[in-house]
LOVOVO-442856 format. One record per residue (C-alpha): residue number from 1; residue in three letters; y, z, x. Coordinates in Angstrom, 1 decimal. Layout:
BEGIN
SITE	n	res	y	z	x
SITE	NUM	Ala	Y	Z	X
...
END
This chain:
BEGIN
SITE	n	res	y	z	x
SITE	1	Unk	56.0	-13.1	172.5
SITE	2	Unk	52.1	-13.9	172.3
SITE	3	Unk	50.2	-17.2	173.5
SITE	4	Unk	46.8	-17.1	172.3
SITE	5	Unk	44.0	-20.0	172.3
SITE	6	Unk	41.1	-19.8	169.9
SITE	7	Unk	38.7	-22.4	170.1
SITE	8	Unk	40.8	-25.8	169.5
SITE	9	Unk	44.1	-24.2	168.2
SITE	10	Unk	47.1	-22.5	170.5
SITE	11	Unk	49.1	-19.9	168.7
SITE	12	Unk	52.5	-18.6	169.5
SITE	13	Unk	54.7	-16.1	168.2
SITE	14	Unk	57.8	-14.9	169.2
SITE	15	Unk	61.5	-13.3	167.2
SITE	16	Unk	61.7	-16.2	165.3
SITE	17	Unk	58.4	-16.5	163.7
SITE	18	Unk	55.0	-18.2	164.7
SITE	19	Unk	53.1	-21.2	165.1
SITE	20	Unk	50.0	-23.2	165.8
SITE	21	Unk	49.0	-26.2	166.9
SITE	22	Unk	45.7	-28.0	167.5
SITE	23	Unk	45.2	-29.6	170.4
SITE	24	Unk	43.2	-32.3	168.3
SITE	25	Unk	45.9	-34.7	168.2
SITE	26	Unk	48.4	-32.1	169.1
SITE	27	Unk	48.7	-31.5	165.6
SITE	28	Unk	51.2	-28.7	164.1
SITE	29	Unk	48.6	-26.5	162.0
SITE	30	Unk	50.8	-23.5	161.1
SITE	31	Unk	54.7	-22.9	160.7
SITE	32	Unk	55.6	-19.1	159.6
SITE	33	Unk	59.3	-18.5	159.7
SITE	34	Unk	60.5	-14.7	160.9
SITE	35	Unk	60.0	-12.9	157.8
SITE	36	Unk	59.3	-16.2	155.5
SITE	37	Unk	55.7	-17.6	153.9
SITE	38	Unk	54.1	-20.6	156.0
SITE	39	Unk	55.8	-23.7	155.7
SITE	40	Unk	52.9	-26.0	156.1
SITE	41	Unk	50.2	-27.1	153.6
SITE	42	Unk	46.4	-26.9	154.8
SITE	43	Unk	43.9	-28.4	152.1
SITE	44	Unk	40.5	-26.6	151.6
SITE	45	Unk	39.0	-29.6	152.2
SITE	46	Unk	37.3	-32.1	155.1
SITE	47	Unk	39.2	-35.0	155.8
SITE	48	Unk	37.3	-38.4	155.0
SITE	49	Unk	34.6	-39.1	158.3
SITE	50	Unk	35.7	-43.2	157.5
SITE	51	Unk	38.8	-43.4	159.4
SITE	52	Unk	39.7	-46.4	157.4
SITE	53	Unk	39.6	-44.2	154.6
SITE	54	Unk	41.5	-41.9	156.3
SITE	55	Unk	44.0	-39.7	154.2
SITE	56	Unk	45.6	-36.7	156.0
SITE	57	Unk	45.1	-33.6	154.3
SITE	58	Unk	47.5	-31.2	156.1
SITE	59	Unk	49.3	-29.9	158.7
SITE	60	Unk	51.7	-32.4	160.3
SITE	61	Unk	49.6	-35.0	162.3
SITE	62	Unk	51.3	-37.6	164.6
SITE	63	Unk	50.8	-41.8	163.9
SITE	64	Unk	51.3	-43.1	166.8
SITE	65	Unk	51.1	-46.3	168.4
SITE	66	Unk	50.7	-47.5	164.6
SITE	67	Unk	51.1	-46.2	161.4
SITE	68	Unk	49.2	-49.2	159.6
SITE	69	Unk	47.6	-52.5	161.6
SITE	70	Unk	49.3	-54.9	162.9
SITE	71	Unk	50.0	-57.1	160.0
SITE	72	Unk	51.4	-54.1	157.9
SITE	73	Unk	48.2	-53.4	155.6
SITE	74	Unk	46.5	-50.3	155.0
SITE	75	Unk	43.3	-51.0	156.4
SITE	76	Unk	43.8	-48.9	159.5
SITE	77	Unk	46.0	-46.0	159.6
SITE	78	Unk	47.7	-43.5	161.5
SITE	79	Unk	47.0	-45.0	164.8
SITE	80	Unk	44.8	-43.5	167.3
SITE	81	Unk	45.6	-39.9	168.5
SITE	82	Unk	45.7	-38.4	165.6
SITE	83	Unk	42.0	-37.0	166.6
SITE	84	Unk	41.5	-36.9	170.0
SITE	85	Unk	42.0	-33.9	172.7
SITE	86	Unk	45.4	-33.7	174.0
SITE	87	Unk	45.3	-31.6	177.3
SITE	88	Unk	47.7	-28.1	176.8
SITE	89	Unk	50.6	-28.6	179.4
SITE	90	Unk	52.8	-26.0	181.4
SITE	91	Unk	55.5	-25.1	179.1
SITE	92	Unk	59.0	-25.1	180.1
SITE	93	Unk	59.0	-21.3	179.1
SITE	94	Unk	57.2	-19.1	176.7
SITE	95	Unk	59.5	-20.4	173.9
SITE	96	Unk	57.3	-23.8	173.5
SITE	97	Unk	53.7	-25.4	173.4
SITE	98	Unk	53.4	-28.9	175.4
SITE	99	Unk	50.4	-31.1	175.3
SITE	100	Unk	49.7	-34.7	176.6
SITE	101	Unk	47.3	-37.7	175.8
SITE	102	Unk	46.7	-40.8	177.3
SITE	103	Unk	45.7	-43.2	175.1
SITE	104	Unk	45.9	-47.6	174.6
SITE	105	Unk	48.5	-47.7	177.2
SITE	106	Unk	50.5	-44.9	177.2
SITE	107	Unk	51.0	-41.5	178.2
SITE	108	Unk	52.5	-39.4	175.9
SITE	109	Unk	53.8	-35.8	175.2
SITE	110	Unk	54.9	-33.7	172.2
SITE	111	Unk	56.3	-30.4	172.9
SITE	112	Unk	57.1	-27.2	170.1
SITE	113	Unk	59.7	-25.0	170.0
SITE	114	Unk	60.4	-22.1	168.1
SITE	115	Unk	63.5	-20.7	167.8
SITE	116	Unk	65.9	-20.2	164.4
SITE	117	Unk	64.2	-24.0	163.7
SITE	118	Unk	61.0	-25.4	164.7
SITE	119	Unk	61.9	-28.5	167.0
SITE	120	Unk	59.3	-31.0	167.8
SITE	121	Unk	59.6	-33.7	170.6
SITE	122	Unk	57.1	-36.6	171.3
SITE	123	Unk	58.0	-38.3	174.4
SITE	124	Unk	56.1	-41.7	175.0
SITE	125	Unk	55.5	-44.2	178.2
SITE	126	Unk	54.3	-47.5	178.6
SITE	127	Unk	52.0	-47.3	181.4
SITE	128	Unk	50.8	-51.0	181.2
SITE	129	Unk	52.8	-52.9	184.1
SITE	130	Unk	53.5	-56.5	182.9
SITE	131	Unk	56.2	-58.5	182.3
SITE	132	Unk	56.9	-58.3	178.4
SITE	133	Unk	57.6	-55.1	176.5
SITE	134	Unk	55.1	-53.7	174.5
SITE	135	Unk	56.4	-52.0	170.8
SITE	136	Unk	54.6	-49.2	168.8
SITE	137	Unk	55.7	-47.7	166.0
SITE	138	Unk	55.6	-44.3	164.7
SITE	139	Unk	55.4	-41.2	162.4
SITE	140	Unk	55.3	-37.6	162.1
SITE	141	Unk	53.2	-36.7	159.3
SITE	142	Unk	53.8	-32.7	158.0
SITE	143	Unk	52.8	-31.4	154.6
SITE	144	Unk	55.4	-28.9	153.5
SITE	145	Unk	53.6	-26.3	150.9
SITE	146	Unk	55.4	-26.0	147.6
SITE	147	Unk	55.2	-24.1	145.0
SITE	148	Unk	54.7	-27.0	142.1
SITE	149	Unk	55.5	-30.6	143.5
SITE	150	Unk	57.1	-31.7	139.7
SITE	151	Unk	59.3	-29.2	140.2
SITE	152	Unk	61.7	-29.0	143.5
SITE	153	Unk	63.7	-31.7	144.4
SITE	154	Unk	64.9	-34.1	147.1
SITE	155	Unk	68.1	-33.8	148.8
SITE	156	Unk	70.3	-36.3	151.0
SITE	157	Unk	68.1	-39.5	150.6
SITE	158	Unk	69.7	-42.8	150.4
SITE	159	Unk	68.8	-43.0	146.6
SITE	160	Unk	70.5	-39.4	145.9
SITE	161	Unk	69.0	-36.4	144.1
SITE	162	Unk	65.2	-37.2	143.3
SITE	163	Unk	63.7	-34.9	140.9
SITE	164	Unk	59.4	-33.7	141.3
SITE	165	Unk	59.1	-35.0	138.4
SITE	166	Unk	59.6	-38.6	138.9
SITE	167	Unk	56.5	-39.8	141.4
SITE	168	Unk	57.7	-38.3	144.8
SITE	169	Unk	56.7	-41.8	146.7
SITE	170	Unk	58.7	-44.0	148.9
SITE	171	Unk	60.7	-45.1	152.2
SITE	172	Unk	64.3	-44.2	152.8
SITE	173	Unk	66.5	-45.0	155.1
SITE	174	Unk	67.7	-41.5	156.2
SITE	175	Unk	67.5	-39.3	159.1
SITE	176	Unk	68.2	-36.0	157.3
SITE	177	Unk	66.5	-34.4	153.6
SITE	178	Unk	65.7	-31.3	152.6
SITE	179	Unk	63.0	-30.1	149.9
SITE	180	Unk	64.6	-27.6	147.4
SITE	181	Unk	62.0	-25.9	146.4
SITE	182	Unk	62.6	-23.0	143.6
SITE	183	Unk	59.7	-21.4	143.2
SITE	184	Unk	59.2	-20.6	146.6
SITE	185	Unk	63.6	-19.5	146.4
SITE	186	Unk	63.5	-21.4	149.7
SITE	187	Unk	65.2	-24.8	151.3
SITE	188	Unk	62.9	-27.0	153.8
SITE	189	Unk	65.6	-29.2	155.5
SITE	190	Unk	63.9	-32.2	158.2
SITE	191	Unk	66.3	-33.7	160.7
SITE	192	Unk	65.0	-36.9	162.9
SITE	193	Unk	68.0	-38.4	165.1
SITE	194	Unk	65.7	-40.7	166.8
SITE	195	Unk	63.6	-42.3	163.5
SITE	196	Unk	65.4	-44.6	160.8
SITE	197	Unk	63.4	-43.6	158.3
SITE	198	Unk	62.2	-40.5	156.1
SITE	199	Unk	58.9	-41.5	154.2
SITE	200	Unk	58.0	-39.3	150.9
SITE	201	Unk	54.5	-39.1	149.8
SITE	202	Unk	52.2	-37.0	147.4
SITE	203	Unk	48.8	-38.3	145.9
SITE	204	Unk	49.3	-37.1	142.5
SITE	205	Unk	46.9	-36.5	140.6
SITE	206	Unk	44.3	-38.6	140.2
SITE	207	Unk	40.5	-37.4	142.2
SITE	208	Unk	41.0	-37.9	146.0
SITE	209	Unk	38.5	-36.9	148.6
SITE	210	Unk	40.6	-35.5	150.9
SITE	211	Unk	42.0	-32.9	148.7
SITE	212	Unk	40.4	-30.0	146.2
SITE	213	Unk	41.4	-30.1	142.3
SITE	214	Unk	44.7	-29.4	141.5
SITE	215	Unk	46.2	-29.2	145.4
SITE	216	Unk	48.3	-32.4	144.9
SITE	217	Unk	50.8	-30.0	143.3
SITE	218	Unk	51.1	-27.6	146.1
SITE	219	Unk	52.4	-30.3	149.4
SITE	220	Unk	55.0	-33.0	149.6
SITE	221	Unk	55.0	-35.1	152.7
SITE	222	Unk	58.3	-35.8	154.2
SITE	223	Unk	57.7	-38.1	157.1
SITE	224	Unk	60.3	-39.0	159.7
SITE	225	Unk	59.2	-42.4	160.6
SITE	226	Unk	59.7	-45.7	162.6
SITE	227	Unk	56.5	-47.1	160.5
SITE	228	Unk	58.2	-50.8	159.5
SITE	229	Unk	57.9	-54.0	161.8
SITE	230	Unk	62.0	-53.7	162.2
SITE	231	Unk	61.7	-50.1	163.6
SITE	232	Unk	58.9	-51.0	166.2
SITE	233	Unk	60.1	-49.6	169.4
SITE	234	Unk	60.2	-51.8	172.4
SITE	235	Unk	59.2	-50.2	175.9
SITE	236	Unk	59.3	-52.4	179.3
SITE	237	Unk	56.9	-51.2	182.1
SITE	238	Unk	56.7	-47.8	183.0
SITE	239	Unk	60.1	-47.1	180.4
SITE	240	Unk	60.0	-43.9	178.4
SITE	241	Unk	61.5	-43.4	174.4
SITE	242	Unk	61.8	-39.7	172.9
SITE	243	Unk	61.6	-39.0	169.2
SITE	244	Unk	62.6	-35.4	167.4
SITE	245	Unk	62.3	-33.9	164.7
SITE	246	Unk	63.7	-30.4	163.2
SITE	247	Unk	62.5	-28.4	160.4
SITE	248	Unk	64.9	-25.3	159.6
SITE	249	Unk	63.8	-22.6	156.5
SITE	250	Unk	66.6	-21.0	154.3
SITE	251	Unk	64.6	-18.8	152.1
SITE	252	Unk	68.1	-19.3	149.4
SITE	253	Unk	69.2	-21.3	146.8
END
């Protein structure tokens, strides 16, 4: 097993494979099974500078305490950690990579490990002593790299079998999918026991600044989420919530 820091990013690799995260918003850069291609999609391009313009553009970033503003529109996304240092924290062995941020309130944590899955926690506490509970909501956001988004398909979604064919957008209410994918001859299945929903997302194809020609084909986004007002997660003073998510490879059909 190797730990290695290079400028922002913190790479490990171990038996099972490797990863690497960013310690700008603790983001999850890099996902190589044991033997397998990366999992993750990484555009060629700069995200937008106009965070109000924002579109992620790869990796799997973390929305946190919001997804959109308060009243639900799309005016300011993804919350606020998505692009700040998060300080690298002592692991609880070489198996994982833990960081921490404090930010509007909070103090938070998301920790990786790598074994047969990848299994990310984010940990939150409201740091604000009052009397009333204070709610957030929340999202992982990963872009899993496939071979030609019109043609895998969604499995285990509320709605059933969703071909890439049909526009891969929406909000389900799931905790479990997995992206069947066979060009790549591999299965990407997410797991979230503490989210309600699973959020699917590609750009399609008309011209987006966040991404080069032709790149929509090669990511969808499947989002464990709390992102609606009903999911908003209450915390009293000084109370702590946990949220996981799992991603396990099977490179069969």
């Amino acid at each position: 097993m190797t730990a290695l820091a290079l400028a922002a990013v913190v790479a490990l690799t171990n038996a099972c494979g490797s990863i690497a995260v960013d310690s700008v918003g603790a983001t999850l850069v890099s996902y190589v099974p044991s033997g397998g291609r990366e999992t993750l999609f990484r555009s060629a391009e700069k995200m937008a500078d106009d965070p109000r313009h924002l579109c992620f553009n790869g990796g799997a970033p973390i929305c946190f305490p919001w997804v959109y503003d308060d009243e639900g529109r799309r005016a300011d996304l993804h919350g606020c950690v998505w692009n700040v240092e998060w300080k690298r924290l002592e692991a609880k062995d070489e198996n994982e990579l833990r960081f921490g941020v404090e930010a509007d309130g909070y103090s938070a944590e998301c920790a990786f490990r790598l074994g047969k899955s990848l299994d990310v926690t984010f940990s939150v506490r409201n740091m604000i002593v009052r009397d009333t509970p204070r709610k957030f909501c929340f999202a992982f956001h990963p872009f899993f790299a496939v071979s030609d988004v019109e043609k895998v398909v969604l499995r285990g979604l509320s709605d059933g079998d969703i071909p890439g064919r049909e526009r891969l957008k929406g909000v389900f209410a799931a905790k479990e999918a997995e992206i069947v994918d066979p060009g790549y001859g591999r299965r990407i299945r997410v797991t979230s026991p503490d989210t309600n929903r699973l959020m699917v997302w590609n750009c399609g194809a008309a011209p987006r600044p966040c991404f080069a020609p032709g790149e929509w084909r090669r990511f969808l986004c499947l989002e464990p989420a709390n992102n609606l007002a009903a999911d908003a997660i209450s915390l009293a003073p000084l109370e702590q919530a946990e949220l996981r998510f799992s991603v396990r490879v099977e490179d069969s059909l």
